[in-house]
C-alpha positions in Angstrom: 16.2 -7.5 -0.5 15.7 -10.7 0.8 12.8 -12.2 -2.4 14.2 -13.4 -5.1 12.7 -12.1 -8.1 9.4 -13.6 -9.2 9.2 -15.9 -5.9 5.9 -14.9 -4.2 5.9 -12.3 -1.7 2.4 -12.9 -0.5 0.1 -16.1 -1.1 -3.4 -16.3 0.3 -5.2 -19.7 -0.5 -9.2 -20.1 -0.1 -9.2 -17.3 2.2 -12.4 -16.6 4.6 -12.3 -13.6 7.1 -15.6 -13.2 9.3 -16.3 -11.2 12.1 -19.2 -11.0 13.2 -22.1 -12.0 11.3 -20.6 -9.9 8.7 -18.4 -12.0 6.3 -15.3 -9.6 5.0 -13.7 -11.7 2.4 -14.6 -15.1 0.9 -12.9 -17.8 -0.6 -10.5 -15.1 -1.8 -7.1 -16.6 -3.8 -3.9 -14.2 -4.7 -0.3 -14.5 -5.3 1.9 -11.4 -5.5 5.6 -11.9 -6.7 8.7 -9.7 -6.1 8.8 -7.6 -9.2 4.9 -7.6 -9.4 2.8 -3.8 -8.4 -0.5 -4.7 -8.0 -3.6 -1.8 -7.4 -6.8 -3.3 -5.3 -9.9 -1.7 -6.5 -13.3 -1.8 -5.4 -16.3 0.3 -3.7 -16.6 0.9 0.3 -17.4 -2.1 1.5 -15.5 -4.7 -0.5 -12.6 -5.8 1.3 -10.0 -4.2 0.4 -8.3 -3.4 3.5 -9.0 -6.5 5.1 -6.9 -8.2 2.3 -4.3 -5.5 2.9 -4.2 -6.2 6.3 -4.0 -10.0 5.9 -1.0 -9.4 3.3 0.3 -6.9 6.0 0.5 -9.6 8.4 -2.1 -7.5 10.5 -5.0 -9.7 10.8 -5.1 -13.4 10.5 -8.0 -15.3 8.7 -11.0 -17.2 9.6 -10.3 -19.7 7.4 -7.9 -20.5 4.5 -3.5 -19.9 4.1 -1.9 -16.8 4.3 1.6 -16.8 3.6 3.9 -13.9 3.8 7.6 -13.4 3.0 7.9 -17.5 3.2 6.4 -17.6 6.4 2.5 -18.7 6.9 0.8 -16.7 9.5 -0.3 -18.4 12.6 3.2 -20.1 12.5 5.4 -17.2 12.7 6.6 -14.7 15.2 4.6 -11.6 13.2 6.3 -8.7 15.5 9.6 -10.3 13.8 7.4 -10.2 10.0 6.2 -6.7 10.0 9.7 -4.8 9.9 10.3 -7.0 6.4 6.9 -4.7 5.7 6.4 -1.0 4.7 2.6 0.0 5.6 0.7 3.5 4.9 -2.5 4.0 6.5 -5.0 6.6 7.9 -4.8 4.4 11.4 -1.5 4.3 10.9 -1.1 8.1 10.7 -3.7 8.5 13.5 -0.8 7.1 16.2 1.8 9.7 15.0 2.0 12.5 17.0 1.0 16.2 15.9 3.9 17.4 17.5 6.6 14.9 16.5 9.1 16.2 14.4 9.1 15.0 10.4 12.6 13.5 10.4 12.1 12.0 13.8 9.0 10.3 12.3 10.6 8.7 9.3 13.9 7.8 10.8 12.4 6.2 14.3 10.6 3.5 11.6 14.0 1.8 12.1 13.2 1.0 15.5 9.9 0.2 14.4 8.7 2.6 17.1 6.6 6.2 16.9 8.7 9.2 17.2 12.3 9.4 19.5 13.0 8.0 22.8 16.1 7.1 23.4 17.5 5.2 20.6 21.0 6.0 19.1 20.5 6.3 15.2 24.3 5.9 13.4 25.4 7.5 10.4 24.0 4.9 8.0 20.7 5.9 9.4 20.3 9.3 9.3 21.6 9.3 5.6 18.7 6.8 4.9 16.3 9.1 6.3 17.5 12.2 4.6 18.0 10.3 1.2 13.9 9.4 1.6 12.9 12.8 2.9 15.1 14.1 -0.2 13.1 11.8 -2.8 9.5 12.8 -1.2 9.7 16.0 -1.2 10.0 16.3 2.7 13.3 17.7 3.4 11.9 20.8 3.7 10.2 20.2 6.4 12.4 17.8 8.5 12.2 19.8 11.5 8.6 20.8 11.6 5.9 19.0 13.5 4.0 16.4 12.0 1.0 18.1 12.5 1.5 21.5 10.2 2.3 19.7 7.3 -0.6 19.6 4.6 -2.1 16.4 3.6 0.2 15.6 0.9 3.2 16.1 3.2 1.7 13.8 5.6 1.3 11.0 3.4 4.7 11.7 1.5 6.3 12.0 5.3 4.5 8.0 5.6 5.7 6.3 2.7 9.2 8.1 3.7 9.0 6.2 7.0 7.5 2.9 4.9 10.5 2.8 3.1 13.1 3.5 6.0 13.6 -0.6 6.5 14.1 -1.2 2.8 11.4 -3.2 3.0 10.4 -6.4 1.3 6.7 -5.5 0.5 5.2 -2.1 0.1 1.4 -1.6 1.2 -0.5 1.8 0.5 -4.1 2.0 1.8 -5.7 4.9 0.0 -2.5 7.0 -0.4 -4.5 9.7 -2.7 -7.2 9.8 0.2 -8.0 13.6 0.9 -5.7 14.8 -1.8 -6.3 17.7 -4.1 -6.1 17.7 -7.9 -2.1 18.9 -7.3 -1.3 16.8 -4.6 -2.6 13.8 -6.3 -0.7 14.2 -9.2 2.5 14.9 -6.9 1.9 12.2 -5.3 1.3 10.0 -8.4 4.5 11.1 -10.1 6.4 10.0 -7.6 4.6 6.4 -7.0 5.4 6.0 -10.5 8.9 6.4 -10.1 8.8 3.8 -7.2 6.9 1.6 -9.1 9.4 1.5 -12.5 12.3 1.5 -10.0 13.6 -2.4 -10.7 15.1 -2.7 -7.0 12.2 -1.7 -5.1 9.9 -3.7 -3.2 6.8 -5.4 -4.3 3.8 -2.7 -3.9 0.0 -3.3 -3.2 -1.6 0.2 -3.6 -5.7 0.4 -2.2 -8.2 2.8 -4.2 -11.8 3.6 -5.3 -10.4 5.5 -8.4 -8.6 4.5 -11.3 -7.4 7.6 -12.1 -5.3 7.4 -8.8 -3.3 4.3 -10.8 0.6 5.4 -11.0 2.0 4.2 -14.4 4.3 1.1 -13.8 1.7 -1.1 -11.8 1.3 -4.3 -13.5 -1.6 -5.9 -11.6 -5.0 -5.2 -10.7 -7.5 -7.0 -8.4 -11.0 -6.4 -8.1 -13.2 -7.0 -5.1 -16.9 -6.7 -4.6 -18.6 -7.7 -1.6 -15.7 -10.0 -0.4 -15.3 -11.5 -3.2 -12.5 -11.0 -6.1 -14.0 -10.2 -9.6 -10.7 -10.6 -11.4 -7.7 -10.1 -10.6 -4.2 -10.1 -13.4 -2.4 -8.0 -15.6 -3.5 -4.6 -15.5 -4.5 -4.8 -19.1 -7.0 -7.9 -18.7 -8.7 -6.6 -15.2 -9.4 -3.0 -15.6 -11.7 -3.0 -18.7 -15.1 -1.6 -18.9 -17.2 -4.7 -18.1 -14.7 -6.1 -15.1 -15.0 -2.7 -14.0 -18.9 -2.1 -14.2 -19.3 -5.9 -12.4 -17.3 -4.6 -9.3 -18.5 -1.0 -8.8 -22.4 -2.0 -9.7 -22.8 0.3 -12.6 -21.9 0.7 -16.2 -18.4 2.3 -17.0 -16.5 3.6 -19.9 -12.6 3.3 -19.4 -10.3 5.0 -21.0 -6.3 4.2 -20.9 -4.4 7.2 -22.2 -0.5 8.2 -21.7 -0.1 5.2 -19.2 -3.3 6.8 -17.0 -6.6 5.4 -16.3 -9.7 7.3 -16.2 -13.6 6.0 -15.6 -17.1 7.7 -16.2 -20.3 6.4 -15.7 -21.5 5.4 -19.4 -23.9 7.4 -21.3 
């Protein structure tokens, strides 16, 4: 990997993003460093995936700094940034193709294209891919189309692909989306594992639930309407009245095992 530890991987400074008459983020500041797993939370609405997109050097601001992997957007070649980045997303997954094959879709990410054309993947390659398939619980299903798997093997078959680069920076927008009770928890076990691994990327994980928090992330930041509440070590941020300011209603939190959990207060 190419960050040293605890040099920033992302800094925004006095960030704006408007479009529209509708005015996304505001004055929004956030550093993220190497060895650093952050979780932004917040209701529909509050920015969140605007600032993932900004740290995913998919969107440029209004007004303020965005700087990414040492280089400040606006002043960078960003198709030669976003291979340093792994990205999961429901738009993301929307451009993969039903019928593409589940190895073909994690091991074309090295060509930082969408399924096979004509690319010649060597032997370092394909054992990349395998090895990922192998730790999400794809392998299984390398050679079935995208489009049978469930919804947990979809977004298991996306962080695969994420990860195929060896990336720099790891972003999940709403990984947990759409999951039941057992692929949550799959899916949760094995973030956690990423997360406590020392040599893997920095992570930014998007959610509406803290119970969707894998044990090992170190940060959180809270947005509501644009706006960051707090944002630090996990500890500090997600308490009940942090918590309560940013969702708009009063919250007990409970923090048992390493897990999270949040119900309204009685």
């Amino acid at each position: 990997m190419a960050c040293v530890e605890h040099e920033p991987v992302v800094e925004i400074r006095g960030v704006d993003v408007v479009r529209g008459q509708a005015h996304l983020l505001r004055g929004v500041d956030w550093t993220v460093r190497a060895d650093e797993r952050w979780v932004l939370l917040g209701p529909n609405g509050a920015g969140k995936t605007t600032l993932l997109q900004l740290a995913g050097a998919q969107l440029h601001p209004t007004r303020g700094e965005v700087r990414v992997l040492g280089e400040t957007l606006g002043a960078v070649d960003v198709f030669e940034l976003r291979p340093r980045i792994g990205l999961t997303s429901a738009a993301l997954a929307q451009r993969i193709s039903p019928s593409e094959r589940v190895g073909d879709v994690v091991v074309s990410a090295g060509y930082a294209v969408m399924g096979r054309w004509r690319e010649r993947y060597d032997v370092h390659d394909l054992t990349r891919a395998a090895m990922l398939m192998q730790q999400w619980g794809v392998s299984p299903f390398a050679h079935r189309p995208f489009g049978t798997l469930s919804e947990g093997e979809r977004k298991r078959t996306q962080i695969a692909r994420a990860l195929m680069t060896d990336p720099e920076l790891l972003l999940l927008d709403e990984p947990g989306a759409g999951l039941d009770l057992g692929g949550r928890e799959d899916l949760v076990t094995r973030l956690t594992g990423l997360a406590r691994d020392h040599y893997a990327p920095a992570q930014v994980l998007v959610t509406h639930h803290v119970e969707e928090i894998p044990p090992g992330y170190t940060h959180a930041l809270l947005l509501r309407e644009g706006e960051v509440v707090a944002a630090g070590p996990m500890a500090e941020v997600l308490t009940a009245p942090l918590l309560s300011e940013a969702f708009g209603v009063g919250l007990d939190v409970q923090l048992e095992r390493g897990r999270f959990a949040a119900r309204r207060a009685a």
